[in-house]
N, C-alpha and C positions, 0 to 999 in steps of 0.2 A: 265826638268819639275820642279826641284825646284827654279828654276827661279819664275818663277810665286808665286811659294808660299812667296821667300823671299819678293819681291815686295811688297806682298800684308800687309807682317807682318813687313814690315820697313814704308811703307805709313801708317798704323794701330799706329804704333810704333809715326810718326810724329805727328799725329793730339794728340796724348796725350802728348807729350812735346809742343806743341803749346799751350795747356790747362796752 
């Protein structure tokens, strides 16, 4: 189940280094 949550906070995580 933390599966998911990593996902969610390393995709969260990319769009701000793409910024």
């Amino acid at each position: 189940m933390e599966a998911a949550a990593t996902d969610l906070h390393r995709q969260r995580n990319r769009d701000s280094t793409g910024k």
